[in-house]
N, C-alpha and C positions, 0 to 999 in steps of 0.2 A: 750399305748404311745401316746402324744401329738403332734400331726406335726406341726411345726408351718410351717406359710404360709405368704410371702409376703404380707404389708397389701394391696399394691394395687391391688394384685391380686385377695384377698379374696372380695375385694369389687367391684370385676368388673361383669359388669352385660353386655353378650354380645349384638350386637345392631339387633335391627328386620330389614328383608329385605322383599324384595318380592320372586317371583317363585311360583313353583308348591311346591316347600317341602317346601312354609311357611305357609302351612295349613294341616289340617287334611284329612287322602285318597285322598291325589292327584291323576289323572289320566290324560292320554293322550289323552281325548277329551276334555281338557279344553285348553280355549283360553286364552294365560295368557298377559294380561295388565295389570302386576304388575311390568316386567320386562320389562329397557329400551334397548331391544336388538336391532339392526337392523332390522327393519320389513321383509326383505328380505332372514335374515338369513345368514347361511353361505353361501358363492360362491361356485359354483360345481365344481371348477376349485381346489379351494383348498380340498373337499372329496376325489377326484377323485386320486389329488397327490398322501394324506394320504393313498389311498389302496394301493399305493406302498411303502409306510416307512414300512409297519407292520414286517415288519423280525426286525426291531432296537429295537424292545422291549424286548431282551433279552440283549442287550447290558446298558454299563451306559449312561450316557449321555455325554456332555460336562460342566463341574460345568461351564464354563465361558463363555458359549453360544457366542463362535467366531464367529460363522456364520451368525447369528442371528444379531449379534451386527452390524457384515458390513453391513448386507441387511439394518437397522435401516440408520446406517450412512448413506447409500446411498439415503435412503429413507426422513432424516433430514437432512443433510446437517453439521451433528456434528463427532467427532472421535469418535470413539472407546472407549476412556477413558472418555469420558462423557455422556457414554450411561451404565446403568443398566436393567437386566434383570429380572422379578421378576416373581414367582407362580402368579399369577394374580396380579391385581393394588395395592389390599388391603395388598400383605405381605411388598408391598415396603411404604407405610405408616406405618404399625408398626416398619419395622426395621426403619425408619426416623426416629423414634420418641423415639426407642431405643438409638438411635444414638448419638442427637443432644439435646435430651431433658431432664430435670432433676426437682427436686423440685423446683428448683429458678426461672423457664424458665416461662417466662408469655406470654402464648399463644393467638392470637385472633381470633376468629372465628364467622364471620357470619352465621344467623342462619334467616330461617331454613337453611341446607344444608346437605349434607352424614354427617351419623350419625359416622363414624368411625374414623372422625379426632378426635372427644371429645374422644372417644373410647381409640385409642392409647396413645390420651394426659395425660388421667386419670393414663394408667398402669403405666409412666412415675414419677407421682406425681405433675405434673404441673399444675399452677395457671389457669385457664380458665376465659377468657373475651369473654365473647359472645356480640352481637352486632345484637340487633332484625333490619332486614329490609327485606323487601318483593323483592325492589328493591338497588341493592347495590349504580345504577349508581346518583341516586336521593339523595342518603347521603353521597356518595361519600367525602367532605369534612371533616363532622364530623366524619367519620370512618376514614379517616386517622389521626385524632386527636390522636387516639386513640392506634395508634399501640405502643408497648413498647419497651420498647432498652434493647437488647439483647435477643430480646423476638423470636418467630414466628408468618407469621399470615397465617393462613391458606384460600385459594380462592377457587372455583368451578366454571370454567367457561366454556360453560354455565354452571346456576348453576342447583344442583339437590335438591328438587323438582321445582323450580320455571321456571326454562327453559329461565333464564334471562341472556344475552348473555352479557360481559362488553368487552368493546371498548378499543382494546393495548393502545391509549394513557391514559384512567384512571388506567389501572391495571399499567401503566409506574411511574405512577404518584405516587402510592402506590408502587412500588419497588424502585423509587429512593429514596421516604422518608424514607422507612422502612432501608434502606444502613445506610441512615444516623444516623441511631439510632441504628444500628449494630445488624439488625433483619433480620433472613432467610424470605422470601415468597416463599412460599407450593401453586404452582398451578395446580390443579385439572383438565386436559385438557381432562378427558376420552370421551367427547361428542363434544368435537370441529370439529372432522372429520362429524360429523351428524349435521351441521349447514348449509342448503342450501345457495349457493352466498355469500357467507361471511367467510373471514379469517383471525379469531382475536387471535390466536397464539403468544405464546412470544417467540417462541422458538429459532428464530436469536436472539430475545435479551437475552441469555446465555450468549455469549460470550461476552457482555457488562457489565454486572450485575455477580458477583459471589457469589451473594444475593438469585441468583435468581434457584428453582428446579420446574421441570414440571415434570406431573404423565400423562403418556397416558396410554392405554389398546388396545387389539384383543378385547376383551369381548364384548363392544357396537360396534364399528363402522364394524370389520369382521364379528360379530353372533359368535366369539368362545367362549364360559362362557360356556363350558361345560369343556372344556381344560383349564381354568386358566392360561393366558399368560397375562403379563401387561408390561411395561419399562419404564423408568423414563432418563431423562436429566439434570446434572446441570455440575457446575465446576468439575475439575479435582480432587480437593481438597474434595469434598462430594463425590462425585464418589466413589474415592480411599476407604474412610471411609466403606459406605455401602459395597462393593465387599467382604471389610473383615469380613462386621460381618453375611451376609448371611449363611445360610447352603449350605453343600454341595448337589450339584446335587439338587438344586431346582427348577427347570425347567426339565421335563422329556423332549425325544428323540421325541417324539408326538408334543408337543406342542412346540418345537424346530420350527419343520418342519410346520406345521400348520403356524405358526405366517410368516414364511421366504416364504412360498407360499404369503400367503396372501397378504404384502406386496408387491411383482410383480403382484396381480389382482386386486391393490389399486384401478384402471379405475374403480373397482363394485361400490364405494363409488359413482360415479357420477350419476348411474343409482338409487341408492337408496337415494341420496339426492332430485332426482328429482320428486318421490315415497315422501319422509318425506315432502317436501313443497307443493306438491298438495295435501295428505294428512290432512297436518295441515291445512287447510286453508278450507276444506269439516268440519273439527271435530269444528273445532272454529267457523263454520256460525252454524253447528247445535247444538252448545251447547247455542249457541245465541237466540233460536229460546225454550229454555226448562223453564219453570219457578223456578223451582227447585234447576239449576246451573247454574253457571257465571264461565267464563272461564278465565284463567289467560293469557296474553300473551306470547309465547314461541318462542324460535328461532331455536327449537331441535325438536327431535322424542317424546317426551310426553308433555302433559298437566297436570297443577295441576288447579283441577277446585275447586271449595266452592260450598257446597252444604249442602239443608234445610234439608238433612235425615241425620242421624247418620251414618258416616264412614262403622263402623262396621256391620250394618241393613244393608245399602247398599251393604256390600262386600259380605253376606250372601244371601241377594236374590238375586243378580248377580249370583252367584256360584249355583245356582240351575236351571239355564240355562247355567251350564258349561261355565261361563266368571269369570276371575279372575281382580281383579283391587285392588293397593297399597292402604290399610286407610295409611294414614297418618298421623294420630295422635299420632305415635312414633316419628314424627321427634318434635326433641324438636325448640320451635315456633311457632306449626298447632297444632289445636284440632279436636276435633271429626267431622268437620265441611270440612273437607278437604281430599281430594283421589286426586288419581295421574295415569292417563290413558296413554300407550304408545302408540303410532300412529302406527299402522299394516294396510293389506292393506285395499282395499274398501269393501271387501266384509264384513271383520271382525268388521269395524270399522263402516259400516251399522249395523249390527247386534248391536255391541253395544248399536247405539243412538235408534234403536227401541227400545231396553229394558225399556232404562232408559225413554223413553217419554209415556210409557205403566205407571212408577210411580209416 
């Protein structure tokens, strides 16, 4: 028998990440800078919770995450009804794109950037316009040239890998044109919380814009990516859409609670933004100081640095002094020439540069 299979299925090819399970025998003395998690990790305050939920694992959950959703509201400043729940950031980009997206749909997307907006947009059938810039804010004009009507365009802000932080009035700039041309903007906010003294968030402007969906996450700015919890904001009208086409119970009773903890110990983001900017700022004078590699500027928890060894050579001798660090030559727009180091603390982030000024 012949199965047939969706063509865009048959032709998807899922996208590379980092972690410990994107390589072969991972183990738990390796230090992974491949992963933009909080260098700080999860807050004790939320483990600690968690030993008390454990009897709710034999129960279901709530498919509508009430609880969760207030804590959000309270925590955003939005209702209920324009808040979404999702198994991590990543399910709420696919069912988007399930949603809203179709073979006519002409998508745009800066690049490099997360690989899994092309990702989704592909199973879709949709047109892809990519738009190579390193910095978005520097072409800013000619990118908004570019967005199409009736289209999407997809943002990361900051973005991922470049760590390039854009300013609410250009991403304003780009949703009020993008209105006009009756094109959704898809913004990517999962590292906003991890941008020390600065907060460039659209997320009041929802309620102005019904253009306008932001994607946040537990995963980077809490340390929960092991629990998969993410949620999203837009109008009432996409809201409403997504809620329906989710599965049910997509969000387990753990990561319910995990996410609504964390939340009330939001104060840990201050301690760890204060960690990510002293950090950054040790990792960038001594990348400064390597011949080898030139550092990109960032306004987050990693660096995408360029460098004279091969990605791939690099991420190998690295890994045999138990250090993990992202090649980057899967994102499409970087070659072999580019990795992507996340900021952990000082003692890890010494270790690193002595490695690499040993090559």
């Amino acid at each position: 028998m012949k199965i047939k299979v969706n063509q865009f299925v048959k032709s998807h090819k899922p996208a590379s990440h980092g972690g410990l399970y994107s390589i072969k025998n991972p183990n738990q003395e390796i230090v992974d800078f491949s992963s933009n998690v909080n260098p700080l990790g999860c807050y004790s305050g939320v483990k600690k919770f968690l030993r008390k939920q454990l009897d709710s694992i034999s129960e279901y959950p709530d498919s509508e995450s009430r609880k969760l959703r207030s804590n959000i509201k309270w925590y955003t400043g939005l209702n209920e009804s324009q808040i979404i729940v999702g198994n991590g950031a990543t399910e709420i980009i696919y069912n988007f794109c399930l949603a809203f997206l179709n073979k006519k749909t002409r998508v745009l997307i800066p690049i490099p950037t997360f690989s899994e907006y092309e990702k989704a947009a592909k199973l879709s059938g949709s047109k892809l316009l990519f738009y190579k810039t390193m910095n978005l804010n520097n072409d800013l004009e000619e990118f908004i040239k570019k967005i199409p009507k009736n289209g999407i365009v997809f943002l990361c802000n900051p973005n991922n890998p470049t760590g390039v932080l854009i300013p609410k009035r250009n991403l304003l700039k780009i949703v009020r044109h993008a209105k006009k041309r009756s094109s959704l903007v898809f913004i990517d906010e999962t590292f906003i919380e991890l941008v020390p003294e600065s907060n460039q968030s659209l997320i009041k402007s929802i309620k102005s814009f019904d253009n306008l969906f932001i994607l946040r996450s537990f995963t980077k700015s809490f340390g929960l990516a092991g629990i998969r919890i993410g949620y999203a904001l837009g109008s009432k009208q996409i809201i409403s859409v997504l809620q329906k086409l989710k599965i049910p119970w997509n969000v387990s009773n753990i990561a319910q609670s995990a996410a609504s903890a964390a939340i009330c110990y939001h104060h840990f983001l201050e301690k760890s933004n204060r960690l990510i900017m002293k950090e950054n700022n040790f990792l960038t004078k001594s990348f400064s100081k390597l011949d080898k590699f030139s550092c990109f500027p960032s306004s987050t928890n990693f660096l995408l640095l360029k460098t004279k060894i091969k990605s791939k050579t690099l991420q190998k001798k690295l890994l045999k002094n138990n250090l993990l660090i992202r090649d980057c030559s899967t994102f499409r727009g970087l070659d072999e020439n580019y990795v992507r180091v996340a900021i952990k603390t000082r003692k890890e982030n010494q270790k690193l540069i002595n490695l690499l000024e040993e090559m």
